[in-house]
C-alpha positions as CSV (number, residue, x, y, z in Angstrom):
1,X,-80.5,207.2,-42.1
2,X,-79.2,210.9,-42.1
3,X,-79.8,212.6,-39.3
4,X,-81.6,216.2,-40.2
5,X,-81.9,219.3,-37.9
6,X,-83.9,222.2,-39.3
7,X,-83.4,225.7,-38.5
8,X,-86.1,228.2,-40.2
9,X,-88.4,230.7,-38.1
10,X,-91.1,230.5,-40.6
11,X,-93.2,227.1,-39.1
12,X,-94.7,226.3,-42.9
13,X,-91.7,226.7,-44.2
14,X,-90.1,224.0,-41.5
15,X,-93.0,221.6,-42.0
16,X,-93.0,221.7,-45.7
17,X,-89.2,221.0,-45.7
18,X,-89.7,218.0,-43.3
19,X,-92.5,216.5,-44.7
20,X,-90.8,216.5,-48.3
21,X,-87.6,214.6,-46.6
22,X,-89.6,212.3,-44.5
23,X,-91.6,211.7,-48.2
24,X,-88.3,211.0,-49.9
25,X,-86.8,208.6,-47.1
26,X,-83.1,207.9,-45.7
27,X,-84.1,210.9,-43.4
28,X,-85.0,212.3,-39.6
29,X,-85.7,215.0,-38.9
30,X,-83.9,214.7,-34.7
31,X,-84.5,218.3,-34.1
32,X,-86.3,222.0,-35.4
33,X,-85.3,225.4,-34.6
34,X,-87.0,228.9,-34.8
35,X,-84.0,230.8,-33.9
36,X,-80.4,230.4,-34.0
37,X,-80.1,230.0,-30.2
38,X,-82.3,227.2,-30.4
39,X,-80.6,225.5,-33.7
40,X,-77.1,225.6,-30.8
41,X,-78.8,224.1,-28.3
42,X,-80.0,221.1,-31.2
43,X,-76.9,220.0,-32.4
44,X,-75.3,220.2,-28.9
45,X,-77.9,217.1,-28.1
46,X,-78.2,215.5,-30.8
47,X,-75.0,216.3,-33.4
48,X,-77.0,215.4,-36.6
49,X,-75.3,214.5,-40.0
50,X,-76.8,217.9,-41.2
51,X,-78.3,221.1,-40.6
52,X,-80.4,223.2,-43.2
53,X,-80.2,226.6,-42.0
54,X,-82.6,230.0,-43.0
55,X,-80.3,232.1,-43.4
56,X,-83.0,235.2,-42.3
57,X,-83.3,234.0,-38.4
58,X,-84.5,235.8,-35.6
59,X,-82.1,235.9,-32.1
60,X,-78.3,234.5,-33.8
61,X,-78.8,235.0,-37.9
62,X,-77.7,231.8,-40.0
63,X,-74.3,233.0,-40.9
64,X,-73.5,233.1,-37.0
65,X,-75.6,230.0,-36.2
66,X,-73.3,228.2,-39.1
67,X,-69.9,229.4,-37.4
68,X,-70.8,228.1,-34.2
69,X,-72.5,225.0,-35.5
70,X,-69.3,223.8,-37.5
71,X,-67.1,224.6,-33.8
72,X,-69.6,223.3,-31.9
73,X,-70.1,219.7,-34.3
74,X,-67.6,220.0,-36.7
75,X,-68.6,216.6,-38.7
76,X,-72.1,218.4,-39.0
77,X,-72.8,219.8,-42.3
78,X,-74.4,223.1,-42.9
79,X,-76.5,223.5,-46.1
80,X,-78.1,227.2,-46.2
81,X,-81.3,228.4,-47.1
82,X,-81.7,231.9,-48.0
83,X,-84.0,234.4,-50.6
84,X,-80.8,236.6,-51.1
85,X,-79.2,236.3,-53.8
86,X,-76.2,238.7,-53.9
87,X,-73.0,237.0,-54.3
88,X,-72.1,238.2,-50.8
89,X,-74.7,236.0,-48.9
90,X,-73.0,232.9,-50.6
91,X,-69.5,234.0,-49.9
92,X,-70.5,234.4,-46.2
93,X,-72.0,231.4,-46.1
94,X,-69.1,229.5,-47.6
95,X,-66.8,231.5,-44.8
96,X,-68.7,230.8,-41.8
97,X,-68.2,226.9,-43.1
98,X,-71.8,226.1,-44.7
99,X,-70.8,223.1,-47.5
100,X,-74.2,224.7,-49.6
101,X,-76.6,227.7,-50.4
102,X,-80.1,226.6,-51.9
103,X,-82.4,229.3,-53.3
104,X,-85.7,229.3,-51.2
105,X,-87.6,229.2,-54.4
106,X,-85.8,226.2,-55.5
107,X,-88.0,223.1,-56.8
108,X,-87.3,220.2,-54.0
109,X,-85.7,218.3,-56.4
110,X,-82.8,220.8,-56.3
111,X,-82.8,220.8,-52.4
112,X,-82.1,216.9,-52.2
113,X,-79.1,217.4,-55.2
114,X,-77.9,219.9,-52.9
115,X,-78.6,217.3,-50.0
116,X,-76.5,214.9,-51.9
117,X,-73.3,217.0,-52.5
118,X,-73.0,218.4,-49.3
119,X,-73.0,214.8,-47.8
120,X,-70.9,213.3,-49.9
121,X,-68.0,216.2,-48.7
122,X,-68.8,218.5,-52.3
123,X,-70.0,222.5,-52.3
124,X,-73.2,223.5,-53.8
125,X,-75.0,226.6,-54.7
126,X,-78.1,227.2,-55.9
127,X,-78.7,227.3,-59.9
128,X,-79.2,230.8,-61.3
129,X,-76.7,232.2,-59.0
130,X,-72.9,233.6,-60.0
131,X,-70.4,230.6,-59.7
132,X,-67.7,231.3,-57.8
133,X,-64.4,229.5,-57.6
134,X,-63.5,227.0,-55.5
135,X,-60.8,229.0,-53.4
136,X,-63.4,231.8,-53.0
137,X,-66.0,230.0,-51.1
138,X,-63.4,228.6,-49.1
139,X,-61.8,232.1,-48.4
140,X,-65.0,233.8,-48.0
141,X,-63.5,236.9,-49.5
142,X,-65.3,240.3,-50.2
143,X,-67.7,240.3,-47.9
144,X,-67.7,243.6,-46.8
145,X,-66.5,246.4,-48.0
146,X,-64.5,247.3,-44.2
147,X,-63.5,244.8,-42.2
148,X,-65.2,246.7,-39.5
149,X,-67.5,243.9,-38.6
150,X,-65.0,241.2,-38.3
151,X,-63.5,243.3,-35.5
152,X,-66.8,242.3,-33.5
153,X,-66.7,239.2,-31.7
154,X,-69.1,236.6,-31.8
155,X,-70.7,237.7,-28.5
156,X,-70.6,241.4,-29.9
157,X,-72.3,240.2,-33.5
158,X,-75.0,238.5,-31.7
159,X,-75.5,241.4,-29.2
160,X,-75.3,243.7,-32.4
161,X,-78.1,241.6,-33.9
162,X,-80.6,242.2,-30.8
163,X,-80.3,245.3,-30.7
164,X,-80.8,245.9,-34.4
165,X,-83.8,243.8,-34.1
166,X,-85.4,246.5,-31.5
167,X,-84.5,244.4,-28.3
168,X,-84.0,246.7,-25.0
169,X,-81.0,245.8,-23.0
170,X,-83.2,244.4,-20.5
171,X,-84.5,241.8,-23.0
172,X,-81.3,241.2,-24.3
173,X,-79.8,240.8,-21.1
174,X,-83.0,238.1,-20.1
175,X,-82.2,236.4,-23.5
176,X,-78.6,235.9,-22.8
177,X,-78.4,235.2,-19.2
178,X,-76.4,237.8,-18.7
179,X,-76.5,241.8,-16.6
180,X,-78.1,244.7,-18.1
181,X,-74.7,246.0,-17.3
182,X,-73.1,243.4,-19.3
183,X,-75.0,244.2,-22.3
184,X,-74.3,247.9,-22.2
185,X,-70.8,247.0,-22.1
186,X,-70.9,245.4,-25.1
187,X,-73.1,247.8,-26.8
188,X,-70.3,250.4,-26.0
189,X,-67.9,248.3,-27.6
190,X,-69.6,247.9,-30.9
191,X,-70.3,251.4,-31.3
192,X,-66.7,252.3,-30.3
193,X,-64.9,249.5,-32.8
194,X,-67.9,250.5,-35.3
195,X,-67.4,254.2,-34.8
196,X,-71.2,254.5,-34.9
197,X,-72.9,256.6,-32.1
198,X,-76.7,255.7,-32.2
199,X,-78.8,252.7,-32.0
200,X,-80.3,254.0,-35.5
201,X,-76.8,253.5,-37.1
202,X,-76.1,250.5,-35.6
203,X,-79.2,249.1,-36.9
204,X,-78.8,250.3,-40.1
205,X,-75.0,249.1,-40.2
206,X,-76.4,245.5,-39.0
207,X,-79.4,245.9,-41.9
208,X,-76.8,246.8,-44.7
209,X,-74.2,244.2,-43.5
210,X,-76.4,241.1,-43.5
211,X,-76.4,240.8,-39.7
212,X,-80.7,241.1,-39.9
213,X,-83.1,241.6,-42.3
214,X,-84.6,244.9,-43.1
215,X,-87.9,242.5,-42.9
216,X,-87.2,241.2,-39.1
């Protein structure tokens, strides 16, 4: 039986997903997720075989959620969802450690061939999409044109991601367990690294960069 944890905000989406496993058997479904933060806290308790991961997530995006995922469980496999279809997504999937990238308007029937490879230790990405080379997914290259957001730590890209998303500091702060002081701290230090000097171009740096959607 492989062990399933899904990770998509959108609650039809989640259901659908797991009812079409549970239909085609060999699965469970040991634990769902509306945010990133909450996808963490799954595979810290129950370290499935595999996480499918929406890419688009409120709180810690997919990317982030997969980097922390594969440190956090690293015999978990990470097989992305996403509606983007830029070859960018896929090579920062691939580069935060995801195994695959499905399409979200794949048929099923694609999903569990993805499924298949990612299990059996293979990549996969989504038909109709660019293929890219073996050493590029594993390299992650090219994924942005500065490497101005890798300066951010993973504290900072999740902070960045709040605030992008309209969250005060107050709410952040609440969210994270941490001081209002704390998070201004690190809101500082994004905009210095960044060189950005409002909230407005931080947000539209996170928007443009794939650190939250334009939608969220």
């Amino acid at each position: 039986m492989i062990r399933v944890l899904l990770a998509e905000d959108h609650v039809l989406v989640r259901n659908g997903i797991r009812m079409m496993l549970e239909a085609a058997g060999g699965f469970l479904v040991v634990a769902e997720a509306a945010d990133g933060r909450e996808a963490l806290q799954g595979v810290r308790t129950q370290a499935p075989d595999l996480a499918i991961v929406d890419v688009g997530m409120p709180n810690l995006n997919g990317i982030e959620t997969t980097r922390q995922i594969r440190t956090i469980s690293p015999t978990t496999r990470v097989l992305i969802l996403s509606m983007h279809t830029d070859p960018q997504y896929v090579r920062e999937a691939f580069g935060a450690g995801a195994s695959g990238y499905v399409l979200k308007g794949a048929a099923f029937k694609e999903l569990l061939e993805a499924i298949q490879h990612v299990l059996a230790g293979k990549s996969y990405v989504s038909q109709g999409l660019p293929v890219l080379s073996a050493d590029e997914l594993r390299r992650g290259s090219g994924l942005h044109p500065s490497s101005a957001l890798t300066s951010l730590t993973a504290r900072e890209r999740e902070v960045l991601q709040l605030i992008a998303e309209g969250n005060s500091g107050t709410e952040i702060a609440r969210d994270l367990g941490v001081s209002a002081r704390t998070v201004e701290s690190h809101r500082e230090r994004i905009m210095a690294k960044l060189d950005l000097h409002s909230i407005a171009d931080l947000t539209r740096f996170a928007i443009r960069n794939g650190v939250c959607s334009s939608e969220q």
